[in-house]
C-alpha positions in Angstrom: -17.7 -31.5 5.5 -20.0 -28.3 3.9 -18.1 -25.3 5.3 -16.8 -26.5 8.5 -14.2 -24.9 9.9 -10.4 -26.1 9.3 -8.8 -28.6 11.8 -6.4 -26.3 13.4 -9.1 -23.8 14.3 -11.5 -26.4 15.7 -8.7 -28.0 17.9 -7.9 -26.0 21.8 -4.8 -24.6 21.7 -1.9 -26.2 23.7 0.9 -25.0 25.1 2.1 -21.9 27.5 0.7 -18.0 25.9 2.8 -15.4 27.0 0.5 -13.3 28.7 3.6 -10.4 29.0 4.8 -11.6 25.3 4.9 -9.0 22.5 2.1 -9.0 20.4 3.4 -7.5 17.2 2.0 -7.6 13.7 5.0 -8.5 11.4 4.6 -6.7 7.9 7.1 -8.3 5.0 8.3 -5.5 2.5 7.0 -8.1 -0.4 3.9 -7.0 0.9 4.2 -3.0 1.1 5.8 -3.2 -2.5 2.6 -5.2 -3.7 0.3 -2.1 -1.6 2.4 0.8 -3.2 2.0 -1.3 -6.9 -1.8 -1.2 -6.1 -2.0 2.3 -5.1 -2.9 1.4 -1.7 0.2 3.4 -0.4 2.1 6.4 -2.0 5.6 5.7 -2.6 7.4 8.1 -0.1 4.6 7.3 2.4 5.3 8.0 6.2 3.2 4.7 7.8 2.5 4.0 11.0 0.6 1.7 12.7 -2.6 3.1 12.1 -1.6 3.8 8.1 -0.7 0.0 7.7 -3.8 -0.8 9.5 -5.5 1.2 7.0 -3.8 -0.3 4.2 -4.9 -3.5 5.1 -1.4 -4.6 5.8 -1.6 -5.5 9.2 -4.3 -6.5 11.8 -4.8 -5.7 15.1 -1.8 -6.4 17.4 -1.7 -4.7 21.3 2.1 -3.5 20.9 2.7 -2.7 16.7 3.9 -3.5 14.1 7.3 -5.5 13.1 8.7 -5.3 9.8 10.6 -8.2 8.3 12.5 -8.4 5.2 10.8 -11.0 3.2 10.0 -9.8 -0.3 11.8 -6.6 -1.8 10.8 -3.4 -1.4 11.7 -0.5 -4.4 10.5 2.5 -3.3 11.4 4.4 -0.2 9.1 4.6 2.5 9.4 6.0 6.0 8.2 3.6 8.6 7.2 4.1 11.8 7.2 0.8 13.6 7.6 -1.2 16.8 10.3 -3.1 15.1 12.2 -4.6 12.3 15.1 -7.2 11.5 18.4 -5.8 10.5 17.6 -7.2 7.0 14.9 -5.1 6.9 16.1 -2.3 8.1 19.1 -2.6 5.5 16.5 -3.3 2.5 14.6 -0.1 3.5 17.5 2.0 3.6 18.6 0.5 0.4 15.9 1.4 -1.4 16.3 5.1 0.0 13.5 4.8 2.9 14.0 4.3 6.9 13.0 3.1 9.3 12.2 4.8 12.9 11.7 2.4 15.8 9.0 4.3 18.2 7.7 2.2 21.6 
């Protein structure tokens, strides 16, 4: 199968699509600890959107960014986000960050 590409892709997708469903790119703080270790993102950062898009940490998504609490974050950051789960928001605040929800 030279460089086909994977079942799931090839296959239609099924099923009802929420046209007015929330399109949100979900960031886990495993993943900005692992930017700010690279030196993708400055510990006491201020990220938005457009700054996690930047980083690489999320793609394209029509109404922002979510962040979810898989992973652990040690640095504080200040984020600027559609969303987040309480245990994110707990784990950011822990760690001396915050979290402000814009729309």
């Amino acid at each position: 199968e030279g460089g086909q590409m994977p079942l799931h892709m090839r296959l239609p997708k099924r099923g009802f699509n929420n046209i007015f469903g929330t399109d949100y790119a979900e960031v886990n703080l495993g993943r900005l600890q692992k930017a700010v270790d690279a030196g993708k993102i400055a510990a006491g950062a201020e990220l938005d959107f457009a700054a996690l898009k930047a980083a690489g940490l999320c793609g394209k998504a029509k109404d922002g960014v979510r962040v979810l609490a898989k992973g652990e974050l040690k640095v504080a950051l200040t984020l600027k986000v559609a969303g987040a789960s309480e245990a994110a928001k707990a784990a950011v605040e822990k760690a001396g960050g915050r979290i402000e929800l814009v729309a």
